[in-house]
C-alpha positions as CSV (number, residue, x, y, z in Angstrom):
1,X,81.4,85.8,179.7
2,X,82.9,82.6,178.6
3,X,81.8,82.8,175.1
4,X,83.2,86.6,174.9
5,X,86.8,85.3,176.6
6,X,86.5,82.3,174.1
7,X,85.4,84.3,171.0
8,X,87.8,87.1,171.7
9,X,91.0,84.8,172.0
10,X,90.2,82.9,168.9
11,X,89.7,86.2,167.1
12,X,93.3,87.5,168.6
13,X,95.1,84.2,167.7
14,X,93.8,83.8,163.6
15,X,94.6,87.9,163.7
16,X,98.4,87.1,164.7
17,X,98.3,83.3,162.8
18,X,97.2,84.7,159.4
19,X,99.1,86.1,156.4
20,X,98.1,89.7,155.8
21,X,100.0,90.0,152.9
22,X,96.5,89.1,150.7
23,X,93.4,91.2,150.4
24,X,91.4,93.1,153.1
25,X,88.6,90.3,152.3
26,X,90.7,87.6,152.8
27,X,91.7,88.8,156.6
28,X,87.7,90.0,157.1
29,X,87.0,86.0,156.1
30,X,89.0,84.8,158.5
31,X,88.2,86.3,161.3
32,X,84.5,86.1,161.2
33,X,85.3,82.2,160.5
34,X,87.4,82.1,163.7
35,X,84.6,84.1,165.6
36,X,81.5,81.5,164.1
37,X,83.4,78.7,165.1
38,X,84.0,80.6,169.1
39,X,80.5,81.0,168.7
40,X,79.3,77.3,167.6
41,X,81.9,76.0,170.5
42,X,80.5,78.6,173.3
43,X,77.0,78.0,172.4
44,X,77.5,74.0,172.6
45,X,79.6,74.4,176.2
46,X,76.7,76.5,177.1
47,X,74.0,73.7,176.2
48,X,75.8,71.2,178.1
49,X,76.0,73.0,181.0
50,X,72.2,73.7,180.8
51,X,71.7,77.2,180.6
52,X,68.7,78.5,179.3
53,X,67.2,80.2,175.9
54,X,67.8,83.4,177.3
55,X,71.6,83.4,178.4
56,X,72.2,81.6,175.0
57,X,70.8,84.7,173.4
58,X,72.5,87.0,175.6
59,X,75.7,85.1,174.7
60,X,75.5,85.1,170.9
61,X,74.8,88.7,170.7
62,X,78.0,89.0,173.0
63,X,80.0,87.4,170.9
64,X,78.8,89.1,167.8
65,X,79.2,92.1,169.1
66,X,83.5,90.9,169.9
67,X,83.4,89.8,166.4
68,X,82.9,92.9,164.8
69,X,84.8,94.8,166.6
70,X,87.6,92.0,165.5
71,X,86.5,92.4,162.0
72,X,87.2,96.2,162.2
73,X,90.7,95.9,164.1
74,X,91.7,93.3,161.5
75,X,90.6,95.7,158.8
76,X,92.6,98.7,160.0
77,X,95.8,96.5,160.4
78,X,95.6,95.1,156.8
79,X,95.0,98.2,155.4
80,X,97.9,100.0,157.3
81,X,100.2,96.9,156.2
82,X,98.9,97.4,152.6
83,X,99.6,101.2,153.0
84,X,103.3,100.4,154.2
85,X,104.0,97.8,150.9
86,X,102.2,100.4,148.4
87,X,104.7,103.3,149.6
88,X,107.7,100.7,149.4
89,X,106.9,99.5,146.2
90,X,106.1,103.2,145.3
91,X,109.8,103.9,146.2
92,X,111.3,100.7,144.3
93,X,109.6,101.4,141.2
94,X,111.2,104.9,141.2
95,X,114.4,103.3,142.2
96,X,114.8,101.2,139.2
97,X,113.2,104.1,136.9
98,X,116.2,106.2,137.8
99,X,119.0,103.0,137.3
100,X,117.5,101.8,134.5
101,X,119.2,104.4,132.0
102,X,122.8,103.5,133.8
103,X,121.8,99.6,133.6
104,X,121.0,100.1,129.8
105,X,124.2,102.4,129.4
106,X,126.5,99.9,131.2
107,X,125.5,96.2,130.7
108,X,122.0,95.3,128.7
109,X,121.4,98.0,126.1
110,X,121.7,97.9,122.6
111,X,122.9,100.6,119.5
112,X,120.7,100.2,116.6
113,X,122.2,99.3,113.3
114,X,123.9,100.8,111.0
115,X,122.4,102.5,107.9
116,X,121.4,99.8,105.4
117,X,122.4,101.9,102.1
118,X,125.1,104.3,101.9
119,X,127.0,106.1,99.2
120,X,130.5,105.1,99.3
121,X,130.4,101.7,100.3
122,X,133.5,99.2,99.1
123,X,134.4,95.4,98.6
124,X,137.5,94.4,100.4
125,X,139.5,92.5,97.9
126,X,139.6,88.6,97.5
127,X,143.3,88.2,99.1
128,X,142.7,90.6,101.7
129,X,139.3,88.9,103.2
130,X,141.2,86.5,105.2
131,X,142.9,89.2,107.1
132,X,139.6,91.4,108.0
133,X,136.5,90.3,110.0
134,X,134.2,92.2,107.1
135,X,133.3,91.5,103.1
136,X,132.9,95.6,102.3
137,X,133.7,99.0,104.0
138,X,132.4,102.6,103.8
139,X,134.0,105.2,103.6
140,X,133.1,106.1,107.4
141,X,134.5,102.9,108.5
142,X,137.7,103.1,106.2
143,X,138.0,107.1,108.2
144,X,137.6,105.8,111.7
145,X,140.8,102.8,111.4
146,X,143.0,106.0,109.6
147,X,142.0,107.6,112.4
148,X,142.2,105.1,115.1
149,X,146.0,104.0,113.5
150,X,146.3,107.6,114.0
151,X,145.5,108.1,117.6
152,X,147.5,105.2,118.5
153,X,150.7,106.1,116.9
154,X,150.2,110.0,118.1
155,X,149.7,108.6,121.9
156,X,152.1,106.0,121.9
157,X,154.9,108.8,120.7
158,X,154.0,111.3,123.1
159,X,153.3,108.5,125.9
160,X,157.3,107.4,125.1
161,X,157.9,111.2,125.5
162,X,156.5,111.9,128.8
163,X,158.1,108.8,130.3
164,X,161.6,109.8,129.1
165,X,160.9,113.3,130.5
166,X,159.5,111.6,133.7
167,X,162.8,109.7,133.9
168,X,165.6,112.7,133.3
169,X,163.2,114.2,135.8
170,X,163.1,111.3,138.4
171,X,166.9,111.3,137.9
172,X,167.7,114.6,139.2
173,X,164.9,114.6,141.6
174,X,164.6,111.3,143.5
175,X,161.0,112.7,145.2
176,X,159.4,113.6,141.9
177,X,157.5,110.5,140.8
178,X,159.3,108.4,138.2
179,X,158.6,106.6,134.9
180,X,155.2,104.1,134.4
181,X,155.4,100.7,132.6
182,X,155.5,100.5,129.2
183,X,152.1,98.1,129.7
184,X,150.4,101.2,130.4
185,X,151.2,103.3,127.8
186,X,150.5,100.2,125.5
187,X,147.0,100.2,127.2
188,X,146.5,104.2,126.7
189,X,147.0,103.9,123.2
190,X,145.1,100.9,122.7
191,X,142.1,102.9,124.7
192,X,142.2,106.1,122.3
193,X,142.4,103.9,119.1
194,X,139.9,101.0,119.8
195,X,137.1,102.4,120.2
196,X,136.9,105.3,117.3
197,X,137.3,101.3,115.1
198,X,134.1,100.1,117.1
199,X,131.8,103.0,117.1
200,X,130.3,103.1,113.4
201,X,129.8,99.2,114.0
202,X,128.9,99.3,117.7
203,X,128.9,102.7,118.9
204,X,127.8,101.4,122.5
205,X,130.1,98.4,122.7
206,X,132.6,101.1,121.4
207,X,131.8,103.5,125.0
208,X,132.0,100.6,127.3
209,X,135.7,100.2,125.8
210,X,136.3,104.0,126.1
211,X,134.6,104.3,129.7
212,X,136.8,101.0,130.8
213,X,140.3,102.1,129.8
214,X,139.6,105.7,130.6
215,X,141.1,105.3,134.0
216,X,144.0,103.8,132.6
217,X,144.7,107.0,130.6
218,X,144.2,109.3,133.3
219,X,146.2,107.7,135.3
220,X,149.0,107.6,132.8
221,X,148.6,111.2,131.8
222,X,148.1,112.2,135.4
223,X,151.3,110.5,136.4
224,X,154.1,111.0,133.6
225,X,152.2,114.2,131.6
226,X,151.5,116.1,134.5
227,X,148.8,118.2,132.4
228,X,145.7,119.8,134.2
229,X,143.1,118.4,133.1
230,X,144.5,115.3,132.9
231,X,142.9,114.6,129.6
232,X,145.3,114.3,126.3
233,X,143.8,115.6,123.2
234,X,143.7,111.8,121.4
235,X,141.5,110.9,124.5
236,X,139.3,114.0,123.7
237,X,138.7,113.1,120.1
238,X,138.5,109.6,120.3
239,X,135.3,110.5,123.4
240,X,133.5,112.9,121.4
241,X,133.5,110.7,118.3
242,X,132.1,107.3,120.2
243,X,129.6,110.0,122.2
244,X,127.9,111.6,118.6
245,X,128.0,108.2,117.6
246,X,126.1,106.6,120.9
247,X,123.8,109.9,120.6
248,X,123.1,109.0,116.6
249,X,122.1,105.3,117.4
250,X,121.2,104.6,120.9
251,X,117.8,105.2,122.5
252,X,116.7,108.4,124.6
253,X,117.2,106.6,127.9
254,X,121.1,105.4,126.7
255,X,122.2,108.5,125.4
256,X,120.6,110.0,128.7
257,X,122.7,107.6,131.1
258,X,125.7,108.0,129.2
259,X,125.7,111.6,129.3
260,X,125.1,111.5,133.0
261,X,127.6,109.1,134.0
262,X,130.2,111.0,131.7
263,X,129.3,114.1,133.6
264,X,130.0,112.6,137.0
265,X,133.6,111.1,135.7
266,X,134.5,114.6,134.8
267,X,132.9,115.6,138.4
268,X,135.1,113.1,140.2
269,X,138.1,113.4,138.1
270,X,138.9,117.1,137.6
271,X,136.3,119.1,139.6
272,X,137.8,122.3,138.4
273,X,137.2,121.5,134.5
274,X,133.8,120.0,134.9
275,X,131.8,122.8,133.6
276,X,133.8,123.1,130.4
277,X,134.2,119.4,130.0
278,X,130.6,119.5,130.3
279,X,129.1,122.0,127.6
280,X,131.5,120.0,125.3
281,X,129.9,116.4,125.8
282,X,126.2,118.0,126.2
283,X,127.2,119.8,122.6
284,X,128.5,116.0,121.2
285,X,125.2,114.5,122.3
286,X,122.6,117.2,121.4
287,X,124.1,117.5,117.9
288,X,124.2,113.4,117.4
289,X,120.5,113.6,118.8
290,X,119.0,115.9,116.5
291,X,120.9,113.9,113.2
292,X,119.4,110.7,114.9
293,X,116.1,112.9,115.1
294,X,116.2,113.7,111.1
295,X,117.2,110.4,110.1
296,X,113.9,109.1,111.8
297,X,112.0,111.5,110.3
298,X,113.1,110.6,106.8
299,X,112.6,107.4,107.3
300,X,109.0,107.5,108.5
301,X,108.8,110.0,105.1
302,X,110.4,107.4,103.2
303,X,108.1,105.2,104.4
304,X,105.0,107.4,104.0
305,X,105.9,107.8,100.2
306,X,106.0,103.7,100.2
307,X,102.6,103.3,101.2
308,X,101.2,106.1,99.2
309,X,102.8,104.7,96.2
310,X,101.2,101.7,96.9
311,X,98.1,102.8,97.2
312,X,98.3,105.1,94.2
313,X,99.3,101.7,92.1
314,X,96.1,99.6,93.8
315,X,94.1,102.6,93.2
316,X,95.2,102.5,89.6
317,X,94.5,98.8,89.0
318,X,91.0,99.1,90.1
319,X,90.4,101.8,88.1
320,X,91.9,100.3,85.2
321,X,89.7,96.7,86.4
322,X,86.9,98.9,86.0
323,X,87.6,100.2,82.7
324,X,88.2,97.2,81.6
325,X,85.2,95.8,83.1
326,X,83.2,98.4,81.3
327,X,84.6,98.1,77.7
328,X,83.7,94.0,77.8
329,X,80.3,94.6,79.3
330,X,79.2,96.6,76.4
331,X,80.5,94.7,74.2
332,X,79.6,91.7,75.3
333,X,76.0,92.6,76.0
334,X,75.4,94.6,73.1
335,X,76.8,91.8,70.6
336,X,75.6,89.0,72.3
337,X,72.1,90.3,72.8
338,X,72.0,91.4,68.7
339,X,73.1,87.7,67.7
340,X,70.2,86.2,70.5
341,X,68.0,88.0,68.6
342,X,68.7,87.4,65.4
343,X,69.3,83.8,65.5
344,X,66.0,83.4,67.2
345,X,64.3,86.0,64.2
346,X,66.6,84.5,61.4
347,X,64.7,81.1,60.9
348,X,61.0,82.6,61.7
349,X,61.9,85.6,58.4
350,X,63.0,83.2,56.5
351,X,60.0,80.7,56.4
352,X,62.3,77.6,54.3
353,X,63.4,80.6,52.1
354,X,67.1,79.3,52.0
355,X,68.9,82.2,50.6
356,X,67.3,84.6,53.4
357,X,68.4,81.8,55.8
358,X,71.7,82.3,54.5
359,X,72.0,86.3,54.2
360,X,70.6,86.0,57.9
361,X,73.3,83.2,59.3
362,X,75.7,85.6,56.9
363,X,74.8,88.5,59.0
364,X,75.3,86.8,62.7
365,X,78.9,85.8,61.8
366,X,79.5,89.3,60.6
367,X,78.1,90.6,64.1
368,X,80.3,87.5,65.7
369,X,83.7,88.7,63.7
370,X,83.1,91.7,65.4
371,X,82.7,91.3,68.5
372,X,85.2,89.1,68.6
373,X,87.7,91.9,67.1
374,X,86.8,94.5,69.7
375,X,87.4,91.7,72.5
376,X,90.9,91.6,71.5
377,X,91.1,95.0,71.3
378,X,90.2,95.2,74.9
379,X,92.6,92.0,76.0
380,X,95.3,92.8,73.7
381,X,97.1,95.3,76.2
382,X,96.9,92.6,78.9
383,X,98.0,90.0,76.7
384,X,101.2,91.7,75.9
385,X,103.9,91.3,77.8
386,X,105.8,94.9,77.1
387,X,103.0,96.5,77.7
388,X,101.9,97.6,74.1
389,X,98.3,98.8,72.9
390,X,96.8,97.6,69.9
391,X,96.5,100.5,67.4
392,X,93.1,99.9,66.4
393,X,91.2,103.1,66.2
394,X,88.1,102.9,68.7
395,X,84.4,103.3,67.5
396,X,83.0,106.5,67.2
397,X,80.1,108.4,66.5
398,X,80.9,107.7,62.3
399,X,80.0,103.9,63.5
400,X,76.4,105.1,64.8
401,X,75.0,103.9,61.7
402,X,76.4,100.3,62.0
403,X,74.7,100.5,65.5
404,X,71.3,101.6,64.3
405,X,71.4,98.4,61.7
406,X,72.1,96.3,63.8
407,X,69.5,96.8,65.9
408,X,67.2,97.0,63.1
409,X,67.5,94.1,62.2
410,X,66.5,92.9,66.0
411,X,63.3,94.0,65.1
412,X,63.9,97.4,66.4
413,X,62.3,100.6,64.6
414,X,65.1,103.4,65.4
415,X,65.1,107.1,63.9
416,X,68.3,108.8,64.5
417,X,68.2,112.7,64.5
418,X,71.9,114.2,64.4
419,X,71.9,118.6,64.6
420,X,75.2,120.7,64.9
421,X,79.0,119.6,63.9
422,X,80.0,116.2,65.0
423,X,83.5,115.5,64.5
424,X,86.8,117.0,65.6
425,X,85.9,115.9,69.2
426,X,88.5,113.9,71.1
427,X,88.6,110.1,70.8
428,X,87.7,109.8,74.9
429,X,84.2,111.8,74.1
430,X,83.2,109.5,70.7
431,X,84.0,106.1,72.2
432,X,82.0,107.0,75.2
433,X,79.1,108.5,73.4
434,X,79.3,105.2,71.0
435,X,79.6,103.4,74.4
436,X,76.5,105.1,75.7
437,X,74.2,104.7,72.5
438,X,75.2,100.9,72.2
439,X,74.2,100.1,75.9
440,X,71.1,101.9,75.6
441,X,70.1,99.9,71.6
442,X,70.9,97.0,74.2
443,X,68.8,97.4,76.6
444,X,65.9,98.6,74.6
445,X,66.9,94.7,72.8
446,X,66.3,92.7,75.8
447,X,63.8,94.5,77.7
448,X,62.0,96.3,75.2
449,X,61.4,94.1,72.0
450,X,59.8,95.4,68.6
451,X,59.7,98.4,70.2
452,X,60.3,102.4,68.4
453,X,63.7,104.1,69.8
454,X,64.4,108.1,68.9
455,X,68.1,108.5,68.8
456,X,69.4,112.1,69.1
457,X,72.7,113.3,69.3
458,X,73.0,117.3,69.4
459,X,76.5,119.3,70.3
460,X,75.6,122.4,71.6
461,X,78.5,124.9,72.1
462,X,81.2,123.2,74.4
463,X,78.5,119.9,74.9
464,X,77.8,116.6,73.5
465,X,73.8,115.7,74.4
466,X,72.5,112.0,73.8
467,X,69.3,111.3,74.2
468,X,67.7,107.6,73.5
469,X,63.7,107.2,74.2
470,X,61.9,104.0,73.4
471,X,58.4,103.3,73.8
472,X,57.0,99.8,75.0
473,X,58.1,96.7,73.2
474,X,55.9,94.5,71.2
475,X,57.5,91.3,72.1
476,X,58.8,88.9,75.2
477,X,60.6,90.5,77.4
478,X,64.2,88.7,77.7
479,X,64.6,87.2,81.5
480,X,67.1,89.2,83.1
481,X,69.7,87.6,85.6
482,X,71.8,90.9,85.3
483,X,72.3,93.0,88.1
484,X,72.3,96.8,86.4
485,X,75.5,97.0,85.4
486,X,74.8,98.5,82.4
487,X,73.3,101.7,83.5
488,X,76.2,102.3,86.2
489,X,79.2,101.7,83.4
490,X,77.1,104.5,81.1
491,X,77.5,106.9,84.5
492,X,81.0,106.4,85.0
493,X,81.8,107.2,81.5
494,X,80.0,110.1,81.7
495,X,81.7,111.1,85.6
496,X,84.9,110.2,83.9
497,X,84.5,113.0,81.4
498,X,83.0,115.2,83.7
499,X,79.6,114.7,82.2
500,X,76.3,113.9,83.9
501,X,73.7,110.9,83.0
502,X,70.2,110.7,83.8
503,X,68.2,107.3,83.2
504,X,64.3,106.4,84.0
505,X,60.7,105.6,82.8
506,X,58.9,107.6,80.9
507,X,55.0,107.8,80.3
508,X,53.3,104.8,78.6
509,X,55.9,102.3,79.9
510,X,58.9,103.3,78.1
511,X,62.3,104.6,79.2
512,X,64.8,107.7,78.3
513,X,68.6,107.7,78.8
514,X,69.8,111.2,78.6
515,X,73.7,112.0,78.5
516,X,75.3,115.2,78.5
517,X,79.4,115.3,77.7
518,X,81.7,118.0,77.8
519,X,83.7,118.1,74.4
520,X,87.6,118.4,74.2
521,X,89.1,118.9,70.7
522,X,91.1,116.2,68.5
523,X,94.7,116.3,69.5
524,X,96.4,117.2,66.6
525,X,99.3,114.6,65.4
């Protein structure tokens, strides 16, 4: 019984001594390290006082039986605790939900600013800068200080009017209340102009002003106009204007405060005219909303058409990359590859014969020339600052011929077999049939040496068909350290006119490119 007394005060004690503001686990830890330490302290009183096994046994199972049921108590008042600060911080978080439009609207919100570009926009003049806080003015700016010079002069008058009438009245009528300081009518006037000359700059700083003088006008109007409501039509104007504005370039959760606190002033002020007064703000704000609302959306359009421009211009340069790419590759390889050849063949055919050495050197600067001609054809446009092309007409299929000797004279045998009307076909289809034909003479060149190549170009009714077959070559194969980029230009030329191209082996180790291109007439000059 002394260990259970001993384990269950402990347990009581840490339960009351510890901060259940932490975790369920942290008060579970506690107490079962308030109950093991009961239980190491009973057990050693026990020892010394020479009980036996069996009442040592009967006291530990005592005592884990008290801390359990301590573990469980502690659990049940932690989690009631925990319940009690979720609900309150539950009711908080609401709380400062609901006031945070207010504490926006009143003291740390912020209007966005105003348009960047707008059509009538002025520069004040040199002499007058010194006497205005801004360089330039547009025309809504230059509107709102007519106006607000307007509003002040129009209060002020009728401000004056309504005191003299106050006094004549006061005069004959010692109970009738009497005329106000001239300060206050100052301070109406100033709280009708100042802020329609804020709003287009700082349309909330510009509501602060208005909600902060209002009093000073009602009061005014309430005590020398005697008009029910006691709102003066310069006060009207001058709250509608700062509201559309507030509406156009606040956030959701500041227009929604300041429409709600605006509808409580009316509330509190003039009961009677609060459902009126009401529709009229809730028309203000709704119609600055939805011109806040298309003003967004044009913007996000504005900026859609950005980034599709963008990407039309990118899209543009890689296609013009890979044109480009295309036009020097076949150049390139198909020039290069002849003058390889030749200039390997040149000295061999010659044999110390000094004129065919010559008529051979002769012929690979020719091929050089070339080549180097149809390079600058390609660079020229990129070269050129104003962006003009080289007039140069392109090769065609007239040039075919130049092809075919060319590559004879690599050592090629080619037959070339021609069958319906060539010309009159558009300058796109020719160079890209030329284009085709030379790539294909190329390859054969490098992979295919000595070998025979059957060149046929056919026009059948609205198509252009290429076909070049070679069988196996006779000589070295040339290393290749390309990486196909022949065979995929070929098929973009032909995808680019709509046109198909098919390219593989054929039986007994040669291989067939086959083109087919739809033909579009010659523009006419």
């Amino acid at each position: 019984m002394i260990l259970v007394q001993r384990a269950r005060s402990l347990g009581r004690s840490l339960t009351r001594r510890r901060p259940w503001k932490g975790a369920r686990k942290g008060a579970q830890e506690g107490v079962q390290e308030g109950v093991q330490e009961g239980v190491q302290e009973g057990v050693q009183e026990e020892a010394r006082k020479g009980a036996g096994e069996s009442a040592q046994e009967t006291a530990r199972e005592a005592v884990r039986e008290t801390a359990r049921e301590a573990v469980r108590e502690a659990s049940r008042e932690t989690a009631r605790k925990l319940s009690r600060e979720s609900a309150w911080e539950r009711v908080l978080g609401a709380g400062r939900a609901l006031g945070q439009p207010f504490a926006l609207a009143l003291f740390e919100g912020d209007a966005d600013p105003p348009p960047a570009a707008r059509r009538l926009t002025f520069e004040v003049p040199r002499r007058l800068r010194p006497l205005v806080p801004f360089t330039s003015y547009s025309a809504v700016q230059a509107a709102d200080l007519v106006l607000a010079f307007i509003l002040y002069g129009l209060m002020l008058s009728m401000g004056f009017d309504w005191n003299d009438t106050a006094g004549r009245v006061s005069a004959a009528n010692p109970a009738v209340h009497g005329p106000v300081p001239v300060i206050f009518l100052y301070l109406a006037a100033i709280g009708v102009s100042l802020p329609v000359a804020l709003r287009d700059r700082w349309p909330l700083a510009a509501w602060r002003v208005a909600a902060v003088m209002a009093p000073i006008i009602i009061w005014a109007t309430g005590s020398v106009g005697r008009t029910e409501p006691p709102y003066p039509i310069m006060a009207i104007i001058m709250y509608l204007l700062v509201l559309y504005s507030v509406a156009v370039r606040c956030e959701r959760r500041i227009v929604a405060g300041v429409w709600v606190l605006t509808v409580l002033a009316v509330w509190i002020v003039h009961p009677d005219s609060m459902f009126l007064s009401s529709i009229i703000a809730s028309v203000a704000v709704l119609f600055g909303y939805n011109v806040r609302a298309r003003r967004m959306a044009t913007s996000r359009l504005a900026e859609e058409e950005r980034r599709t421009r963008q990407a039309e211009g990118a899209q543009a340069v890689l296609e013009e990359r890979a044109r480009i790419a295309r036009e020097l590759h076949d150049v390139v390889a198909h020039h290069m590859s002849v003058i390889a050849i030749q200039a390997e063949a040149v000295p061999l055919k010659a044999a110390g014969d000094a004129a065919q050495l010559e008529a051979g050197l002769a012929e690979i600067r020719g091929l050089s020339l070339e080549a180097i001609a149809q390079l600058r054809q390609v660079l020229g446009v990129l070269r050129d600052s104003q962006g003009r092309t080289d007039t140069a007409p392109q090769p065609g299929l007239d040039r075919i011929d130049e092809l075919v000797s060319n590559a004879r004279a690599a050592g090629l045998a080619v037959v070339v077999k021609r069958s319906g009307s060539l010309g009159g076909q558009s300058q796109a289809v020719e160079l890209s049939a030329y284009r085709i034909v030379q790539e294909s003479l190329s390859n054969v060149m490098r992979h295919a040496p000595g070998a025979t190549v059957v060149v046929e170009i056919t026009r059948r009714g609205g198509e252009l068909r290429l076909r070049v077959a070679n069988g196996p070559g006779t000589g070295p194969r040339e290393a290749s350290g390309g990486a196909g980029q022949g065979l995929v230009g070929m098929r973009e030329r032909a995808a680019l006119l709509g046109g198909r191209l098919e390219a593989g082996p054929t039986g007994g180790g040669g291989f067939e490119v086959r083109a087919t291109l739809p033909i579009t007439e010659r523009e006419s000059a």
